[in-house]
KETORKOL-806584 format. One record per residue: residue number from 1; x, y, z of N, C-alpha, C in turn; residue in one letter. Coordinates in Angstrom, 2 decimals. Atoms other than C-alpha are relative to their C-alpha. Layout:
% residues N
NUM,X,Y,Z,X,Y,Z,X,Y,Z,a
...
This chain:
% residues 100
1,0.56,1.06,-0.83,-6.81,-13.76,-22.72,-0.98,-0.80,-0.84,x
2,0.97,0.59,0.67,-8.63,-16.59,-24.22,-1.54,-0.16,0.77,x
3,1.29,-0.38,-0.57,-12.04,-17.42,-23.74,-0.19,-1.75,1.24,x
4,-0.36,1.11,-0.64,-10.89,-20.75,-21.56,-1.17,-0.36,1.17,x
5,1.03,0.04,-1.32,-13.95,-22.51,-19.46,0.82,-0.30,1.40,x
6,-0.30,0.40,-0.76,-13.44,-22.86,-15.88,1.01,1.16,0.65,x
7,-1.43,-1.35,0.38,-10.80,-19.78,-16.16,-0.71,1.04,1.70,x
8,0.08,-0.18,-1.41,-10.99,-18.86,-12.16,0.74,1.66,-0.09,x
9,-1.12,-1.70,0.03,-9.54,-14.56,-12.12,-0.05,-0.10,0.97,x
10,-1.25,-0.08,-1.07,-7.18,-13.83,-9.80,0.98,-0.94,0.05,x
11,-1.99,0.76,0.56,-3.64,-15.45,-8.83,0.35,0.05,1.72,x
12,-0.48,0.39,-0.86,-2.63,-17.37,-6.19,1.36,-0.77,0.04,x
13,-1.27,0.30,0.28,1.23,-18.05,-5.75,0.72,1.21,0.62,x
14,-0.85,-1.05,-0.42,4.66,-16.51,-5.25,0.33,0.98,-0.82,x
15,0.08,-1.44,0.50,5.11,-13.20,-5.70,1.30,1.19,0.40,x
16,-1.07,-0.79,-0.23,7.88,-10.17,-5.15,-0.44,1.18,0.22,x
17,0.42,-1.30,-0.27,7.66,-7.29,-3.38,1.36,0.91,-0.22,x
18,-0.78,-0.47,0.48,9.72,-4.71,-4.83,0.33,1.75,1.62,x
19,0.56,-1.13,-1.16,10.33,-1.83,-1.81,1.95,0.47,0.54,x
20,-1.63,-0.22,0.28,13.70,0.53,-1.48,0.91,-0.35,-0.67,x
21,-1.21,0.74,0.42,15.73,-1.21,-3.71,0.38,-1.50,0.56,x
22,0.45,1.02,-0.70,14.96,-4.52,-1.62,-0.91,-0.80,-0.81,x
23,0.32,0.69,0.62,13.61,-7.59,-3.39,-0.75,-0.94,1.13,x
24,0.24,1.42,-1.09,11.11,-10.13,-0.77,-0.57,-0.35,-0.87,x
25,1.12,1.19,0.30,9.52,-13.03,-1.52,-0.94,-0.09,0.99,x
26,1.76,0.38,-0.86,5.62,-13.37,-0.66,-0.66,-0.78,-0.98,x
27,0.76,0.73,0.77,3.27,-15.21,-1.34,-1.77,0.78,-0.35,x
28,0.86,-0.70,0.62,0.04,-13.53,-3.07,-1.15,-0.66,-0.23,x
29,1.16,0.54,0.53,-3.32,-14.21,-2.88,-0.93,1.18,-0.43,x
30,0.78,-1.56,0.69,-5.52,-11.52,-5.26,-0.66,-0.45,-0.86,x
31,1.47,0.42,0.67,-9.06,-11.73,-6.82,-0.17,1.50,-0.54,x
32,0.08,-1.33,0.13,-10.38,-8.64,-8.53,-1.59,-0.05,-0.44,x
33,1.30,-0.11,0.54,-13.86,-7.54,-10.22,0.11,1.55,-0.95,x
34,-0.07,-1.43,0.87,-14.55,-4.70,-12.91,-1.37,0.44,1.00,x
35,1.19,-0.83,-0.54,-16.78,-1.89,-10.95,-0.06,0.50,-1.26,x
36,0.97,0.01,1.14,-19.43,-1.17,-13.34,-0.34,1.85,0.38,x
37,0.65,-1.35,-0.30,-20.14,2.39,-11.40,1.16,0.88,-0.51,x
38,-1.15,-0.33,0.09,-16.32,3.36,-11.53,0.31,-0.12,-1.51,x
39,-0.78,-0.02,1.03,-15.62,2.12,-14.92,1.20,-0.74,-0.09,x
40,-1.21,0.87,0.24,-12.57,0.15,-13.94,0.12,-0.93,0.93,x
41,-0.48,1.09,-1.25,-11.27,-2.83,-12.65,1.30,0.28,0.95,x
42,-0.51,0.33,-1.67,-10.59,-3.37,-8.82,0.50,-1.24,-0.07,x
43,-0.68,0.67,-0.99,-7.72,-5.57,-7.25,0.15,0.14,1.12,x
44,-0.41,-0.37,-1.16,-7.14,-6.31,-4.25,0.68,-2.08,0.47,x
45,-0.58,1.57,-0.60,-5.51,-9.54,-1.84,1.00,0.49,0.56,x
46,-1.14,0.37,-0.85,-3.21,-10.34,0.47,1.38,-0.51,-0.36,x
47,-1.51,0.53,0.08,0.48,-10.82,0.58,0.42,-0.60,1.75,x
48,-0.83,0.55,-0.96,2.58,-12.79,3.14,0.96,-0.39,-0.06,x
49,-1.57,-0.04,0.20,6.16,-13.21,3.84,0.88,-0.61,1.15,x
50,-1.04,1.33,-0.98,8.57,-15.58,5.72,-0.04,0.89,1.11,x
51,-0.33,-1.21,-1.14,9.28,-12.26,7.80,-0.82,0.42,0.49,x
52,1.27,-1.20,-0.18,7.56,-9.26,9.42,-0.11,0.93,-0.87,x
53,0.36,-1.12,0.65,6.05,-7.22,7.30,-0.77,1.45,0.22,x
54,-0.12,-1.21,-0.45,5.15,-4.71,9.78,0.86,0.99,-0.35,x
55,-0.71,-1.24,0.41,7.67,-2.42,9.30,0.14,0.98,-1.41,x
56,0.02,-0.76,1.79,6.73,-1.96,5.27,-1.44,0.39,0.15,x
57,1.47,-0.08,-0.33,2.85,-1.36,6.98,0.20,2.31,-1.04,x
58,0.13,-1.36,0.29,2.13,1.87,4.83,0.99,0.20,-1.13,x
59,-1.19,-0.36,1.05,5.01,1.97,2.17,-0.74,-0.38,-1.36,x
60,0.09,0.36,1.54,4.36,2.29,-1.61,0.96,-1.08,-0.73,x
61,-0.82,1.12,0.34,5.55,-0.71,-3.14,-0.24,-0.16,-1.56,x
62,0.72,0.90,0.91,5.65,-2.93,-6.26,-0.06,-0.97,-0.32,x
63,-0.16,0.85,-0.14,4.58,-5.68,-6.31,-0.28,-0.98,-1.35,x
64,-0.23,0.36,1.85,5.42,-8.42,-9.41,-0.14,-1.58,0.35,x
65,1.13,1.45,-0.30,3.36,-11.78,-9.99,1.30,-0.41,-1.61,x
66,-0.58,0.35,1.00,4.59,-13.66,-13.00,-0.72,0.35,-1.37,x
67,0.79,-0.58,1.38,1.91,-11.97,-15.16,0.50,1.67,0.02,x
68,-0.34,-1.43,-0.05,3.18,-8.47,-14.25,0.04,0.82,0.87,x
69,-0.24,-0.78,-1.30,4.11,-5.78,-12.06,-1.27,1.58,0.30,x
70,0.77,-1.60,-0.36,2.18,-2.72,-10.53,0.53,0.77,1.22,x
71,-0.13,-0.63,-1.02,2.14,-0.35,-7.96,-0.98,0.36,0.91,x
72,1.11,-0.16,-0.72,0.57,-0.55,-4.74,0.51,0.48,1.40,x
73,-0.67,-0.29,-1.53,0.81,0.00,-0.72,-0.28,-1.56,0.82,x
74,0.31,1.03,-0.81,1.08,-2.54,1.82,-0.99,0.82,0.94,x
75,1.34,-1.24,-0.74,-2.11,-1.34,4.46,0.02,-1.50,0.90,x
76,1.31,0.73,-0.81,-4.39,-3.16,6.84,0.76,-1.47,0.32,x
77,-0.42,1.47,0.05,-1.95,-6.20,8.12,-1.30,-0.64,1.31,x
78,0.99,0.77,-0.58,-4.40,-8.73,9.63,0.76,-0.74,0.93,x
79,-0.48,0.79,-1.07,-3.94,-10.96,12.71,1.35,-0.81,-0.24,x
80,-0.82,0.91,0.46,-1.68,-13.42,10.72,1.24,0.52,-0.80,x
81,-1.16,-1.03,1.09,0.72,-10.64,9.13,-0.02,0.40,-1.36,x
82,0.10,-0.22,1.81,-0.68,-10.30,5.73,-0.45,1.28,-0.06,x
83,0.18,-1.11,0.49,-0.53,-7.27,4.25,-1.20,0.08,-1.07,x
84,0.92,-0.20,1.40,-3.36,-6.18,2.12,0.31,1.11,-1.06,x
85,-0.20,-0.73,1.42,-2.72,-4.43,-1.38,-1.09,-0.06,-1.24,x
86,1.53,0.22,0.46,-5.20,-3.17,-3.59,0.91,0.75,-1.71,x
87,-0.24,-0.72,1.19,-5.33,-1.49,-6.98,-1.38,0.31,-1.35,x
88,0.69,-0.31,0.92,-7.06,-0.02,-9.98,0.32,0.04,-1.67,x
89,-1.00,-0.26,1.43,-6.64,-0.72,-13.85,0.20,-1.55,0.56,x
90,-0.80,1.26,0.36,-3.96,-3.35,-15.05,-0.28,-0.66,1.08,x
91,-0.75,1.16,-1.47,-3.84,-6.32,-12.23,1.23,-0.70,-0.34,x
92,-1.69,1.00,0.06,-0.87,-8.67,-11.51,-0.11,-1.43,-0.53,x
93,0.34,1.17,0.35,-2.83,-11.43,-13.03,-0.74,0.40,-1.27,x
94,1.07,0.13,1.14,-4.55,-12.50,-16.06,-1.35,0.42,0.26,x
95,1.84,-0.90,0.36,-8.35,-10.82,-16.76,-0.31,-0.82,-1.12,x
96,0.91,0.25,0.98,-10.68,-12.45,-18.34,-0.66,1.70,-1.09,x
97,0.33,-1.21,0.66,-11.61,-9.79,-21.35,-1.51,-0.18,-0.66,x
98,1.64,0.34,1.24,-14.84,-11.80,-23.05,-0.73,-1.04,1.17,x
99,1.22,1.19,-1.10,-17.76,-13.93,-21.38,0.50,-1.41,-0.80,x
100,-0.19,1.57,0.61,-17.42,-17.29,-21.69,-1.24,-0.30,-0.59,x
């Protein structure tokens, strides 16, 4: 990652949820932060999907941005059907690595 001003972390766009052998399209909104107590960086954000995504409420998934894939759960869908997905480590987006 360069040291680019203005350089906003996290990743907003479409995204793929990988789940049974099943391919959806969502759309992904995910911010993260390094915990300083933990030692590693936290993701987390919302996914949403043409469909219902109730029925994947609780399933291990993976989900794949155009920076890279991981593995997470869909959890906590909110009023509007978005699934929330979290994670620890790698994210699905670019990281800033140096201060600007």
């Amino acid at each position: 990652m360069s040291d680019d001003e203005g350089f906003d972390e996290g990743y907003d766009g479409p995204a793929t949820v990988l789940v049974d052998g099943e391919s959806i399209d969502v759309s992904a909104r995910l911010a993260g932060a390094f915990d300083p107590i933990a030692g590693r960086y936290h993701w987390y954000g919302r996914v949403s999907a043409e469909h219902d995504l109730a029925p994947l409420a609780g399933k291990r998934v993976s989900l794949r941005t155009p920076h890279g894939t991981v593995d997470t759960a869909l959890a906590d869908l909110d009023p509007w059907g978005r699934a929330r997905v979290e994670g620890f480590g790698t994210a699905p987006f670019e990281v800033a690595t140096s201060l600007p």
